[in-house]
C-alpha positions in Angstrom: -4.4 -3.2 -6.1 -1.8 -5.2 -7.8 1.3 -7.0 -7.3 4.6 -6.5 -8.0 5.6 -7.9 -12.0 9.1 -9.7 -10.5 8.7 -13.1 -9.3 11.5 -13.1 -7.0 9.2 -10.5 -4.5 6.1 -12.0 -5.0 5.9 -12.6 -1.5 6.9 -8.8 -0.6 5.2 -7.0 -2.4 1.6 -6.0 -2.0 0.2 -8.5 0.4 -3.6 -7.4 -0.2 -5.1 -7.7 -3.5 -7.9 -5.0 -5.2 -8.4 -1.8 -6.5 -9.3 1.5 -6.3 -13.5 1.9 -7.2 -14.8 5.2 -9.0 -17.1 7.2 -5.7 -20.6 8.2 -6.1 -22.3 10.1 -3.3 -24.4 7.7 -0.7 -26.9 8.2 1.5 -25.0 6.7 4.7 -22.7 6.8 7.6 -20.9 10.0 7.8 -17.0 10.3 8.1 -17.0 14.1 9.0 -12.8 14.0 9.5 -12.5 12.8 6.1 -8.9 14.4 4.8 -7.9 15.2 8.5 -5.9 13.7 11.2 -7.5 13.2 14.5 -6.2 12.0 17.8 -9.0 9.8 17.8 -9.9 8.1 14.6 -13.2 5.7 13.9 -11.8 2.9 11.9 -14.2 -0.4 12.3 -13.1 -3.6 12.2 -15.3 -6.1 11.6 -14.5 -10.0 11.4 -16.5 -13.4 10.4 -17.9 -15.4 13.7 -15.0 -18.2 13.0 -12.1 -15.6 13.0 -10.6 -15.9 16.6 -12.0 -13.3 18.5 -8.5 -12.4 20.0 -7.0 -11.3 16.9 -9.3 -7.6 16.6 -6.3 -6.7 19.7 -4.0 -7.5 17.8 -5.2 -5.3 14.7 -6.1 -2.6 17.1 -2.1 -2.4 18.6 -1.0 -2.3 14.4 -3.3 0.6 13.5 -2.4 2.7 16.9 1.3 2.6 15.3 0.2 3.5 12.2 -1.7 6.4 13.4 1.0 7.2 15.7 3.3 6.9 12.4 1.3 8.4 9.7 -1.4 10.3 11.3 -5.0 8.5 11.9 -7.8 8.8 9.2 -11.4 8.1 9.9 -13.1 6.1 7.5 -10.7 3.0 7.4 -12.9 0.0 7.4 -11.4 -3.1 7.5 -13.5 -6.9 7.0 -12.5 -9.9 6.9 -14.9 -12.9 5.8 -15.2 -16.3 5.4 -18.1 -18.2 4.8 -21.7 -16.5 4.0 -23.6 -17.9 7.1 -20.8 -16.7 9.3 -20.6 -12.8 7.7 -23.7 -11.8 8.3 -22.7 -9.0 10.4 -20.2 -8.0 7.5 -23.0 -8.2 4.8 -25.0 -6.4 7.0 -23.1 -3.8 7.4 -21.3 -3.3 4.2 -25.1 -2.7 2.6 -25.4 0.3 4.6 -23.2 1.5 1.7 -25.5 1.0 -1.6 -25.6 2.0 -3.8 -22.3 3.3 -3.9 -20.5 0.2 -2.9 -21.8 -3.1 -4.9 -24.4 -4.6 -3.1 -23.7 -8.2 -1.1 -26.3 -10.3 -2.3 -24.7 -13.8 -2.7 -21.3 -15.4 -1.7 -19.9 -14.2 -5.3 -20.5 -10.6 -4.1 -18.0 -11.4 -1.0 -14.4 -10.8 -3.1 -10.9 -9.7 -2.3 -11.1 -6.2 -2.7 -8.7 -3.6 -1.1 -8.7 -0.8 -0.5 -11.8 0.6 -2.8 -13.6 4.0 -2.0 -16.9 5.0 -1.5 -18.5 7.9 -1.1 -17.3 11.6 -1.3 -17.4 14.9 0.9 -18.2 13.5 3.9 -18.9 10.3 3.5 -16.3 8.9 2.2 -14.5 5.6 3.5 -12.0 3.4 2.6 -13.1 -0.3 2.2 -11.0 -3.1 2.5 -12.8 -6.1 1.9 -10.8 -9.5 2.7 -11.1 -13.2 2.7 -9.5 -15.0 5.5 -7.4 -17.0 4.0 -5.6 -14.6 1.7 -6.2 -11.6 4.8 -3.9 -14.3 7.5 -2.0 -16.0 4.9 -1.4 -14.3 1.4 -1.9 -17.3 -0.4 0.6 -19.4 1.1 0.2 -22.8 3.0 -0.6 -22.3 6.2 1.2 -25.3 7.1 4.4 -24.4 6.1 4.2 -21.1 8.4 5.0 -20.0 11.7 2.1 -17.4 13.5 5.1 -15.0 13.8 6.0 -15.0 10.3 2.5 -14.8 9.0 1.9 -12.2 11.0 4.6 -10.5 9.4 3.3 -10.7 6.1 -0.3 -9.7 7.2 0.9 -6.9 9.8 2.7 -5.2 6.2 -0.5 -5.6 4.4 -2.4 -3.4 7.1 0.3 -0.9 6.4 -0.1 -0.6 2.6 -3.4 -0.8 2.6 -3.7 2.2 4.8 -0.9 4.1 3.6 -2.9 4.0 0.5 -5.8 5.8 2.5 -3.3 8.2 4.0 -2.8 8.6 -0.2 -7.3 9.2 -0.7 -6.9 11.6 2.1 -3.9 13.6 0.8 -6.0 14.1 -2.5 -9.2 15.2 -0.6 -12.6 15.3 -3.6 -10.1 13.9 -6.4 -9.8 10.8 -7.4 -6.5 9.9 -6.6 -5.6 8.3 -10.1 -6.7 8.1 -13.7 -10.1 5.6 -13.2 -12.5 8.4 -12.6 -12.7 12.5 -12.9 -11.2 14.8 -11.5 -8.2 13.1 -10.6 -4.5 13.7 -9.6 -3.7 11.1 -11.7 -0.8 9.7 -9.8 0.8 7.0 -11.5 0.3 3.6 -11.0 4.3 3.1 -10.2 3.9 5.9 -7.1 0.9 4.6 -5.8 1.6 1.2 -5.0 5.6 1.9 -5.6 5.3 4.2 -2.3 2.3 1.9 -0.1 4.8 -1.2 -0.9 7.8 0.4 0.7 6.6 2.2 3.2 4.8 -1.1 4.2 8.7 -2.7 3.7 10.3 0.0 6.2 7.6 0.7 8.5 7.7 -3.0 9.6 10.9 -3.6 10.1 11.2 -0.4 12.2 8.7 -1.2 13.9 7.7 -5.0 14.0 10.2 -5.7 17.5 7.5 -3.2 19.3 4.2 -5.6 18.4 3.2 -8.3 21.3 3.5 -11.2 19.1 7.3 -10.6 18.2 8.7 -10.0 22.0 10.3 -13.9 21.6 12.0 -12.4 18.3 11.4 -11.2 14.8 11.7 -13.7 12.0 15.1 -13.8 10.6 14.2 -14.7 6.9 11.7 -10.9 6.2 14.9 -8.9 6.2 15.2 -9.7 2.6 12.8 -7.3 1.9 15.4 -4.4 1.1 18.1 -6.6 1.2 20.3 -5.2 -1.7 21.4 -8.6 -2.7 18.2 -10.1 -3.1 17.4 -7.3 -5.4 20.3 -6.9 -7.8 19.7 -10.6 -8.3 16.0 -9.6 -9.2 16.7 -6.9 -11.6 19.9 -9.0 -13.2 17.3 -12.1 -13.7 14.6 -9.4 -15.8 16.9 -7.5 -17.3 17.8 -11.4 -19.3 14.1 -11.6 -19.8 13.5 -8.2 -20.7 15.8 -6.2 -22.5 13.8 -3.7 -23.2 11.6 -1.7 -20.4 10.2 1.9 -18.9 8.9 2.9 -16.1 6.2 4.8 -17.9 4.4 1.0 -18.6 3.7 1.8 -15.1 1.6 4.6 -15.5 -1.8 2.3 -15.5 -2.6 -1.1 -14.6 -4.0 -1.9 -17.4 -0.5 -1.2 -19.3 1.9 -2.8 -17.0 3.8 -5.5 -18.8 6.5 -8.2 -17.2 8.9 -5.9 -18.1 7.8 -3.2 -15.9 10.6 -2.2 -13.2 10.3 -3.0 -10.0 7.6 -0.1 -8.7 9.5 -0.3 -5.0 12.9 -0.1 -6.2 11.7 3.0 -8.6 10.7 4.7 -5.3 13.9 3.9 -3.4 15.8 5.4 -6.2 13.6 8.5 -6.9 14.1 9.2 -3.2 18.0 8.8 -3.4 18.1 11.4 -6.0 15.2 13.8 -4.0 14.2 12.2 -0.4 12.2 10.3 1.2 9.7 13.2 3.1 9.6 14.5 -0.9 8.5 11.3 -2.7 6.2 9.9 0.4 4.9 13.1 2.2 5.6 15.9 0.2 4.1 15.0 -3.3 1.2 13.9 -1.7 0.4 17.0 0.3 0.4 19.0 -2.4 -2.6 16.9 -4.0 -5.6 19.2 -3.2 -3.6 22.5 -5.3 -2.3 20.3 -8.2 -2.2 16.9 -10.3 0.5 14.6 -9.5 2.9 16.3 -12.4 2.8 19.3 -11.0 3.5 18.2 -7.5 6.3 16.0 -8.9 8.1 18.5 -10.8 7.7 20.8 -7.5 9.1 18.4 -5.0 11.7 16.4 -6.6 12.6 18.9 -9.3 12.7 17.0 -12.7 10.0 16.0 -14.5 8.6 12.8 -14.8 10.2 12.0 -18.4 13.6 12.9 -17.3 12.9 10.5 -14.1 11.9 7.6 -16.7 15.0 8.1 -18.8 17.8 8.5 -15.4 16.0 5.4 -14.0 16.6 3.4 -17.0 20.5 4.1 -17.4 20.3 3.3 -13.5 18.5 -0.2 -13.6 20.7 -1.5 -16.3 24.1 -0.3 -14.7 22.6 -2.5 -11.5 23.1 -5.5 -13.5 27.0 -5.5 -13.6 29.2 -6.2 -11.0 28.6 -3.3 -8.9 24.8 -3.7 -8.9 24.2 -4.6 -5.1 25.9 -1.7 -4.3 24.2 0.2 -6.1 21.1 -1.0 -4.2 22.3 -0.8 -1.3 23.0 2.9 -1.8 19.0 4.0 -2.4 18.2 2.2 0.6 17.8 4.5 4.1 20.6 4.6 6.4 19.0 5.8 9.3 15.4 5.2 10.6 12.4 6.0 8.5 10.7 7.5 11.1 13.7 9.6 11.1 13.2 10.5 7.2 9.7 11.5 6.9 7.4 13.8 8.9 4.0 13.1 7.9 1.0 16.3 8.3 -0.9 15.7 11.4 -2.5 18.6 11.4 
């Protein structure tokens, strides 16, 4: 999916890159608890033969939090490659899904791409398809990196990436957004506005329980919702963009530089509703209605009158009183605390 348009959160923001693919039904593995919780979910994880073997436990101790935390899905399939002669297994494995995923023919065919979909009724799963590099690193130099804070950065990628298939779930045999019919058509700005900060708040809640931070957490992630940080931000493209709306955000394909902050648009819209309304609620009501309908339902304005308040709000944040301002959309208590996802 895509990252965030500010510079200053480059970093923060989504840490895995792709995008949602249309579904078409395949002859293949089954996901029969596709849309419901289980205790026990099948979620394969499948790595390149020069990816240290060590690291699947490490995966495996993120994603029994995140089932803990947001209920566990079947059907989240994570990869990671690296060259073509040591993915075979991935290859193998990911051809069991033609011809509804692309096939894997050549090293071209192995790309960055998470989370697509594949698949529908029950056998849909959620693909996330990811080079090693990017998957352990985001793009930055290894070099100038501790383990601890990479693993920071790719521990909140694992989060996004599968709050965004707690998100396919939610909307059962629609597609989720605009790309393909019928769909909820949830905005661009909600979907990767809400997988972005729940990535944000989830780790840092939850980051002091993982084996690899017991000598410490770094210091330098709390940024992340640091209020500061993020008036500067919005003072910095508010000068480079006078003019902007939230409604840019609708697509991808019409986002613009000037295009709010999606996380920041989440954090407010739950100030003025909550959080269980804009991250559980909305989304729960996917499989009765489109995402206007479940917006209008659960936060109680409608989308247009959210565009217009959040504009008047992200320009007053510009002025003196901005980082309070920020600081006031931000949770007080725990997020576990705020939202109570539907394990059922």
């Amino acid at each position: 999916m895509k990252l965030s348009n500010c510079s200053f959160i480059l970093a923060a923001t989504l840490i895995l890159s792709g995008c949602a693919s249309g579904e078409i039904t395949v002859d293949g593995p089954q996901n029969l608890s596709f849309g419901v919780a289980v205790d026990e979910p099948v979620q394969l994880y499948m790595a390149a033969s020069d990816i240290d073997p060590g690291y699947e436990a490490e995966y495996r101790e993120v994603m029994a939090n995140l089932n803990a935390f947001v209920g566990g899905y079947s059907g989240f399939n994570t990869y990671i490659f690296s060259t073509w002669e040591n993915s075979s297994a991935i290859i193998e494995d990911l051809n069991r899904f033609t011809p509804a995923y692309r096939s894997i023919d050549t090293f071209d065919d192995l790309e960055q791409n998470c989370l697509s979909t594949v698949g529908n009724g029950l056998n849909k799963f959620g693909i996330c398809l990811n080079e090693k590099d990017w998957y352990f690193y985001v793009g930055k130099n290894p070099g100038g990196l501790t383990k601890e804070s990479a693993r920071y950065d790719t521990y909140t990628g694992v989060a996004h990436e599968y709050f965004h298939w707690f998100q396919v779930n939610m909307a059962g045999q629609k597609h989720l957004d605009y790309q393909a019919s019928p769909h909820v058509s949830a905005p661009t700005w909600w979907v990767e506005g809400t997988a972005s900060l729940f990535s944000f708040l989830w780790i840092e809640e939850n980051a002091p329980s993982f084996s690899i931070f017991q000598q410490g957490v770094p210091d330098d992630y709390q940024w992340r919702t640091d209020p500061q940080v993020w008036q500067w931000g919005a003072s910095d493209q508010l000068k480079r963009c006078p003019e902007h709306d939230l409604s840019t955000g609708e697509r991808y394909d019409t986002e613009t530089e000037c295009t709010p902050p999606y996380e920041i648009a989440i954090a407010h819209l739950a100030s003025l509703s909550s959080y269980q309304a804009v991250f559980v609620d909305i989304p729960r009501d996917f499989r009765e209605m489109d995402f206007e309908e479940a917006f209008q339902k659960n936060i109680g304005m409608s989308m247009t009158d959210f565009y217009r308040q959040h504009k008047e709000w992200f320009v007053s944040t510009s002025g003196q009183d901005g980082e309070s301002a920020y600081a006031e959309i931000f949770p007080k208590e725990k997020f576990s605390s705020l939202v109570k996802f539907p394990n059922y």
